[in-house]
N, C-alpha and C positions, 0 to 999 in steps of 0.2 A: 531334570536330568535323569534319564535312564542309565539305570546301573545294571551290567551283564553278571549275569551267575554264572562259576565257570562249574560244569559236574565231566571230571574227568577221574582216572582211574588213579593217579599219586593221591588226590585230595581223597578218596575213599579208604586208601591205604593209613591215611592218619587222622581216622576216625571223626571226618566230614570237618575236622576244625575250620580249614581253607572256608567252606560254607559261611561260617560263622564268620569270619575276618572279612569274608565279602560282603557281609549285611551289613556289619558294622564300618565301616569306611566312613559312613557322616553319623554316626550316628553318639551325643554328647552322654557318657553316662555322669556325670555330673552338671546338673540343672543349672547350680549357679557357678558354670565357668561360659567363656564365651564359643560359641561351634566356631572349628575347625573343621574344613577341609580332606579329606587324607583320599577323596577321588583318583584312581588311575593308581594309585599306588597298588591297590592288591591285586591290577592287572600285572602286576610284573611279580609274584611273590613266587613262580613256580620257574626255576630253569631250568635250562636246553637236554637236563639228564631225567626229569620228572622230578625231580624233590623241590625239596622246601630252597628260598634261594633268602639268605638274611643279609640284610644289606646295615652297612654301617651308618649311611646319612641320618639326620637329626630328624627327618620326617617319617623314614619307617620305621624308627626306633621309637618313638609318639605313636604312631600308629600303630603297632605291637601291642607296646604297653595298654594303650587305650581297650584295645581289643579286646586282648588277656584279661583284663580288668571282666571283663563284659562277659566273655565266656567264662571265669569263676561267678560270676555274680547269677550266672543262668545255672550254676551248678551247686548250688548252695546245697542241695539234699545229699551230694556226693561227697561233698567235703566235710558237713557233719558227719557222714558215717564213716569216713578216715580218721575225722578226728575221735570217733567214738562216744559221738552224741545225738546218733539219730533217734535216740530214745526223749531226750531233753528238749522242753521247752524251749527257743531258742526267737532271737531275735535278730536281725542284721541288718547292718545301716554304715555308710560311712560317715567322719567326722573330720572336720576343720577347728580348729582352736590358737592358741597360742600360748608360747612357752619363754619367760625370760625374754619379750621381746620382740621375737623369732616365730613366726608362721610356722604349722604344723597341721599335717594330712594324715589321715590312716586309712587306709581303702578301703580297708573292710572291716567292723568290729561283728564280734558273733558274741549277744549278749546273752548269757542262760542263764536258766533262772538255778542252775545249783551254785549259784554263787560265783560262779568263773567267769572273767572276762576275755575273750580270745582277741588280740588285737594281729590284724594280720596284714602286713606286709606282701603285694602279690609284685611279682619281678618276672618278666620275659626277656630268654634271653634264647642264645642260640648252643647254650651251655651249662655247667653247672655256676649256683651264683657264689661268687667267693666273696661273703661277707668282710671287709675294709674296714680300717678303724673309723673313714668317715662313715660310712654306711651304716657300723654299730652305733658312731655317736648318733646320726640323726634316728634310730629307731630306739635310742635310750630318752632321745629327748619327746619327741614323739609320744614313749609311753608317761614320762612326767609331767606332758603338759595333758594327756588326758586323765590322768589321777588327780590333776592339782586343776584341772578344769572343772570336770563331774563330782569329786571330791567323793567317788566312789571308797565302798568300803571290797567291794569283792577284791577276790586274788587276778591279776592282772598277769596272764599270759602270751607273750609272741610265739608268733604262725606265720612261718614264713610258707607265701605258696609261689612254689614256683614252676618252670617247664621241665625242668631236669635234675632238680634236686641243689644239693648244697656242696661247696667244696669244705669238708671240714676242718677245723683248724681253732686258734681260741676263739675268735669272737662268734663263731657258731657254736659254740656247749651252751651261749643260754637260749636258744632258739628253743623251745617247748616241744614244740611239734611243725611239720612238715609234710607240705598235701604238693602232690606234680601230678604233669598235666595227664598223665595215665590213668589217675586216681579218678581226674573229674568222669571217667568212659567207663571206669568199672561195675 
């Protein structure tokens, strides 16, 4: 199947991302899940005024996420230096494990070698993300089953990365730090 590139002048306006969401449409950045689909969808991601068009169905919101995921993962130079460690050895990788029972994902971990663990959480959306007490509970659990997995001694910190930043509130003060999608173009 041929996939069309669309180069028009919105997608340049927000710094070729569009580009990127149209490579990735098949493309699995985790090895061991099953491919998916997400064809014809980023045909439709630009509407009738030139911008971005965010739709609510359960496939371009997979298809987002998936995306997102992909273009942080192509930006990893730009998120250490947000995070203020482009000087730092560093390592990246995501991980799967379990907690109490219960399956657990972390998308991205940035391991340095000064002893900090950065566990990050990457979220697309078509606004800022307002951290929910479930949402807290699963990136609490999240980080306890990769502590009681790795049985790491470093200091374990969340990174939330995301398009637009955070809606503050309690369960955002323990957020660490925080990289959006400006940061990855800087």
């Amino acid at each position: 199947m041929e996939r069309r590139k669309r180069h028009c002048a919105p997608c340049c306006q927000i710094s070729g991302i569009l580009h990127i969401f149209a490579d990735t449409a098949n493309v699995n950045i985790h090895a061991n899940q099953p491919q998916k689909d997400y064809s014809g969808i980023a045909d439709n991601i630009i509407n009738d005024k030139g911008g971005l068009r965010f739709s609510s169905t359960a496939a371009h919101s997979a298809w987002g996420g998936i995306s997102y995921e992909k273009l942080c993962l192509l930006h990893l130079p730009q998120i250490r230096k947000k995070l203020g460690i482009a000087g730092v050895l560093t390592s990246a990788f995501s991980w799967k494990g379990e907690h109490e029972g219960a399956g657990a994902q972390v998308d991205l971990i940035i391991d340095r070698k000064d002893d900090i663990i950065n566990l990050c959480e990457i979220k697309f959306s078509s606004g800022p993300v307002l951290i929910d007490k479930k949402l807290h509970e699963s990136m609490r659990n999240k980080k306890a089953a990769f502590v009681n997995s790795t049985r790491t001694r470093k200091a374990v910190q969340t990174t939330m990365i995301t398009t637009y930043g955070l809606t503050k509130n309690e369960y955002s003060a323990e957020i660490v730090s925080e990289v959006v999608l400006d940061d990855l173009f800087a």
